[in-house]
N, C-alpha and C positions, 0 to 999 in steps of 0.2 A: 505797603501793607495790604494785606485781603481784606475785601469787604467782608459786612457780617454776614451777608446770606453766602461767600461763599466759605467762609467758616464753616458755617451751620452745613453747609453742603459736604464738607472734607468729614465734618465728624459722622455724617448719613454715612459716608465711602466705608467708614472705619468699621462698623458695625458687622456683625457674625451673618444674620438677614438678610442684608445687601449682597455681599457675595455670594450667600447661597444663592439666594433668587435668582441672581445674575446668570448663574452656571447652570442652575437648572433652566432658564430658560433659552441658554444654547444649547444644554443636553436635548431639551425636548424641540426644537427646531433641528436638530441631526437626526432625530428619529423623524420626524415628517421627510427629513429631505429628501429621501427615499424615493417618496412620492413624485417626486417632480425630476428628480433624474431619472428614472426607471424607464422612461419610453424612450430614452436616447440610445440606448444601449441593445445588444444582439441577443435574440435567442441562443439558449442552448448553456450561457454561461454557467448554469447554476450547480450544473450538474458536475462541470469541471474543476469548480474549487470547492465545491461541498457547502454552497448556501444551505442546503437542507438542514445542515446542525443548527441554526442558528436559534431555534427555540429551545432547545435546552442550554445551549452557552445565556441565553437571556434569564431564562430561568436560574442558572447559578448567578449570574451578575445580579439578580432581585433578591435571590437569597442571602448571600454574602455581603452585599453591603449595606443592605441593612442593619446587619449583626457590625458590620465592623463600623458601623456611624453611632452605633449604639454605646460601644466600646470605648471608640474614642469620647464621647462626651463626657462618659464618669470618668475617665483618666483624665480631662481637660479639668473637671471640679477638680478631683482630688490636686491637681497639681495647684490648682489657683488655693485651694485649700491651704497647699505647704506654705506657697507661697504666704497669703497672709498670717501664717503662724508662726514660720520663722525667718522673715524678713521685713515686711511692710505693709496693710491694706492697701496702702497710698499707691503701692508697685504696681495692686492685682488691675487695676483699668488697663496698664500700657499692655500686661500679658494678654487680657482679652482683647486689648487690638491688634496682636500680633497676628500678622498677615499670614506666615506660614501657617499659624493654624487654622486659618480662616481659609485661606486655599484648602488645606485638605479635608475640611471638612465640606467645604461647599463640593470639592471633588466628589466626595462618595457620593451626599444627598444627591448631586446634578447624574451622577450615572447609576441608582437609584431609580432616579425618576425616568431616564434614559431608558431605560431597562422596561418599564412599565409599561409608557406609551408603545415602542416595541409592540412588548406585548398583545396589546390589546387591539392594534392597530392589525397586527399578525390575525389573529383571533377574529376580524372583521373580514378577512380576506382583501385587503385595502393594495395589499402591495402585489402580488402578481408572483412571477416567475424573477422578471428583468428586477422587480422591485427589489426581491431577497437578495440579491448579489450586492444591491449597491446598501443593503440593512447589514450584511454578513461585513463588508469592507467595515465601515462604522462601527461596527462593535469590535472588530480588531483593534480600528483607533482607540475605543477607549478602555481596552482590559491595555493597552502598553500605557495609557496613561495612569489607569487605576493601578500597576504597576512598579512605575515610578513615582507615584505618590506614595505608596505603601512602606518603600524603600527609602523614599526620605523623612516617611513619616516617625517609621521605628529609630533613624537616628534621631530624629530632632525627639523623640521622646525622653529618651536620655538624659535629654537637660533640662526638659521642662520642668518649670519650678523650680530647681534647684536654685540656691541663694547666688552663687557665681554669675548661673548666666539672668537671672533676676536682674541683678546688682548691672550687667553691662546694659542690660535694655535701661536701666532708669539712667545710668551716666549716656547713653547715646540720645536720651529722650533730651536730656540737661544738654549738655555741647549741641546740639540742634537749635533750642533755644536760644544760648547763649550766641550761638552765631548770628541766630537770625537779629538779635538785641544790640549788637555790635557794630549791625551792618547797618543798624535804622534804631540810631541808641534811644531817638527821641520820637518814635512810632511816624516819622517822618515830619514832623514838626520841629521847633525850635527848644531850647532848654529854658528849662525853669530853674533858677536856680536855686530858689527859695520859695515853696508851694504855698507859704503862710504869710511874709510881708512881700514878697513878690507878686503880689494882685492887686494892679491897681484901684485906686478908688469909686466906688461908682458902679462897679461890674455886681448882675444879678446871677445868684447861686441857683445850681442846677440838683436837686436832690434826687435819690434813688426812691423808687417805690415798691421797692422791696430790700429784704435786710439780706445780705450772703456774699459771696465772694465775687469781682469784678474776673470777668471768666476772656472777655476779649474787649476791645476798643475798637470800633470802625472807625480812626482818624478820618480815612477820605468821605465818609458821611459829615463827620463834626465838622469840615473843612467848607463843604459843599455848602452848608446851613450858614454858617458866619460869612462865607463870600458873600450872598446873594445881596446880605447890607452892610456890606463893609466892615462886618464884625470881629474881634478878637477873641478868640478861649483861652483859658488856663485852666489845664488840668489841674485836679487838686489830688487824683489819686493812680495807680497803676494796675496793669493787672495782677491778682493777689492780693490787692486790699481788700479789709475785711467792711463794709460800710454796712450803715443803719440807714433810716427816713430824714437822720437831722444833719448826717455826714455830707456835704457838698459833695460832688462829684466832679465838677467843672464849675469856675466864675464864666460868666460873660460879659461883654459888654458891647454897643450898639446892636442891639438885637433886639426882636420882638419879644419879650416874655411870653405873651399868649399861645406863638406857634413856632416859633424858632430853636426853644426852649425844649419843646417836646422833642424836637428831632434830634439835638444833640444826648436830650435823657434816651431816646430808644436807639443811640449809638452805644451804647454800653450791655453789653451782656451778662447780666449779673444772677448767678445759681450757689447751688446748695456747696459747691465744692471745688476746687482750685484746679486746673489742667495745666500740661504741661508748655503748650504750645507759643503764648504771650509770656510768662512766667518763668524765667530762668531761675529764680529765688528758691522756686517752688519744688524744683530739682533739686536742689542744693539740700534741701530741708527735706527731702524724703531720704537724700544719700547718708543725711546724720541721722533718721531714725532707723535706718539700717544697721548703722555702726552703734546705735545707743541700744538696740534690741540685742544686739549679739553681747554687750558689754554687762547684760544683766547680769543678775545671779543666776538665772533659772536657766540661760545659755550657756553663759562663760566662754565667748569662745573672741579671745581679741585678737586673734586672726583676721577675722572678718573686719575689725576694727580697722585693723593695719590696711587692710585692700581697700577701704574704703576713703583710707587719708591719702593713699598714692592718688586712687581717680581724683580725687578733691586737688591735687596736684595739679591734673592735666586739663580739669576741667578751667578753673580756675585759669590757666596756662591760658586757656582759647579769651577767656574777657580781655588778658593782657596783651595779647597780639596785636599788634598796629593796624589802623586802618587807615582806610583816605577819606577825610572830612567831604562828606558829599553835601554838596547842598540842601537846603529844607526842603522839602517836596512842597509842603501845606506852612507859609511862611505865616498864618494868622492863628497859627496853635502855638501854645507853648505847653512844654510836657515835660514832669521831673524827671530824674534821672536814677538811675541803680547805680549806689557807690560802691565801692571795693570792701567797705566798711560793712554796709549791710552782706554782702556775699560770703565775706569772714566770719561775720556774725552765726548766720542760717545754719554754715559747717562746721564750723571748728569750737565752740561754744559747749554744743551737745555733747562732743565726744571729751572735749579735756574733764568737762563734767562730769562723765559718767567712768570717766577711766583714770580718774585720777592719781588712782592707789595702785595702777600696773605701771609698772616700770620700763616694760617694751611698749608701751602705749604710748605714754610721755616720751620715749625717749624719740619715734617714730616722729610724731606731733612737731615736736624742736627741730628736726630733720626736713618735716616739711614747709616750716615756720622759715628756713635756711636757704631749699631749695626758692620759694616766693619772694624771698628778698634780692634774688639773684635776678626776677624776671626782668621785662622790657617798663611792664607800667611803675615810676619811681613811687606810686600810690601806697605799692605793694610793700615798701622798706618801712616802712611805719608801723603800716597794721599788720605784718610778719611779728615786727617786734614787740607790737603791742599784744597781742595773742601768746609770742614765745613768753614776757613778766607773768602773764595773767597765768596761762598753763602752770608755770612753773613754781606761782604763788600756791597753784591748788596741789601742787605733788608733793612740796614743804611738810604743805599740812595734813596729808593724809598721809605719808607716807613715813612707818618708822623706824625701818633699817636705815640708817647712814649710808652706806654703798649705793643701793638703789638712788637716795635723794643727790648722790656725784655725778653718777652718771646724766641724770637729768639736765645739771647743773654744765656741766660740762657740754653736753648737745644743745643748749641753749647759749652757750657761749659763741657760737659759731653762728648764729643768726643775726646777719647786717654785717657779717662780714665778708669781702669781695677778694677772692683768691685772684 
């Protein structure tokens, strides 16, 4: 598992800021560089490939993308706009870490600012004869780069926002998690198997001091604090719990209360709001407000409904995949686990709720209740079929064509049974 600083450090990477600065400050080191290659190089070149243009090509590359960094931004709101109005809030964070558009915008800004130093550098007489040749090469490189950004930017526009590819960034965000949960189910410590009579006697509680959501867990800091005295943890919570001041966070026991205590509390990254990263729950439960917004009345549209029970399929799919039990990493933690139960719950809950009165909604539901009883985890024969009763209890009663409540009846018949 990552430490917290270097959490904290991946969510710095993720930021709009970060890349731009980045790119502008290799854009504005290629316009120095000029400077220092210039005297390697022969008289005479300049005149041969036409360095002379190069103040007006500068000049359009200041002008131009300006306006198109302009452009792109209000098209970046409005899309993150659709996005939260007809898919999810919860969606619009992963859109704005979305790297594509974070490249091409740091592109313009960085050749932009490219453009400028140029400029002014131009305008100082800095760079000479030999200088402008190797300025002139440089700005060819980056009008093919401004280019091809241009070009993948008009496609990727296309879909920005749109609920479709909305909907694959959040299932990719979820199966990223999920795997990484599978791979280190117990954040590299041991299980807990019961976070309430499973703590032994005697161990002193470690509280939060502040109220909000458990955002990441540095085990190998928590690990690091219990070695030094021989100590044991038991987590009491995961990430995506919701904790207050009185909520334990962790028991301990042989440990200093005074100072040992503190280090396992500032192992815990606890803010205003859930990420996707530790948290595969927390996928699950944005995929069902996607299928629960589309299933309104003021949407209607339980198509979306339907794409959203397939991915709940595949995602789900990846928890059930087999692993190889690898050893504890951090043998003096214990840390509860994510059941099948709660992951059914997150997804399939919201939507037999909210759709319980369509007929291709339910009917979908029981089909995917069918498909999960067929997987590898036998966890999954159970709480298919407990999901497929429950669904099927809510279609009874809201639904009051007869035909409709058969076919239900009928696709639920098929759930736990092994062809």
């Amino acid at each position: 598992m990552i430490s917290k600083w270097q959490w904290l450090l991946s969510l710095v990477t993720r930021r709009l800021w970060f890349r731009a600065t980045l790119i502008s400050l290799l854009a504005v080191g290629a316009a120095l560089l000029s400077l220092l290659i210039s005297p390697y190089l022969p008289f005479g070149l300049s005149a041969k490939i036409g360095a002379d243009a190069v103040d007006r090509i500068l000049d359009i590359i200041a002008t131009s993308m300006l306006a198109v960094t302009t452009f792109s931004l209000s098209t970046m709101v409005a899309a993150y706009s659709a996005a939260t109005s007809n898919v999810t809030p919860r969606a619009t964070k992963l859109l704005i870490e979305d790297s594509t558009t974070q490249n091409v915008l740091a592109t313009f800004v960085g050749s932009f600012l490219y453009s400028l130093v140029a400029i002014i550098t131009l305008s100082m007489g800095a760079y000479g004869e030999r200088g402008r040749v190797v300025l002139f090469v440089v700005t060819v490189l980056v009008i093919f780069l401004i280019v091809a950004t241009l070009l993948r930017w008009i496609d990727y526009l296309q879909r920005l926002g749109r609920v479709g590819e909305t909907t694959d960034v959040v299932e990719d965000a979820t199966v990223r998690a999920m795997r990484a949960r599978r791979k280190k189910p117990y954040l590299g410590g041991q299980l807990l198997a019961d976070p309430v009579i499973g703590i032994p006697e005697g161990c002193h509680p470690v509280f939060a001091q502040r109220i909000g959501y458990v955002q990441h867990i540095d085990t190998a800091a928590i690990a690091h604090a219990a070695r030094s005295n021989g100590g044991r943890v038991y987590l009491s919570v995961l990430p995506g719990t919701f904790v207050d001041l009185k909520r334990p966070l962790a028991w301990c026991s042989s440990l200093d209360p005074a100072e040992d205590l503190t280090d396992i509390r500032d192992a815990f990254t606890i803010a205003t709001e859930r990420t996707f990263d530790q948290d595969p729950r927390f996928g699950m439960s944005v995929l069902a407000e996607i299928a629960s917004r589309a299933l309104s009345p003021a949407i209607n549209d339980p198509g979306t409904a339907i794409d959203v029970i397939g991915r709940a399929v595949r995602v789900l799919s990846v928890w059930s995949e087999e692993t190889e039990e690898s050893k504890a990493q951090y043998p003096n933690i214990w840390v509860p686990q994510i059941t099948p139960a709660e992951l059914f719950n997150d997804i399939f809950v919201p939507i037999a709720r909210d759709g319980q009165h369509m007929v291709e909604v339910q009917v979908r539901l029981q089909k995917a209740f069918a498909a999960l009883a067929r997987s590898a985890d036998p966890t999954y024969v159970g709480e298919a079929m407990r999901h497929s009763a429950d669904a099927l209890a809510r279609a009874e009663a809201a639904m009051a064509f007869g035909p409709d409540i058969a076919r239900v009846r009928d696709a639920s018949s098929l759930v736990g049974v092994t062809v």
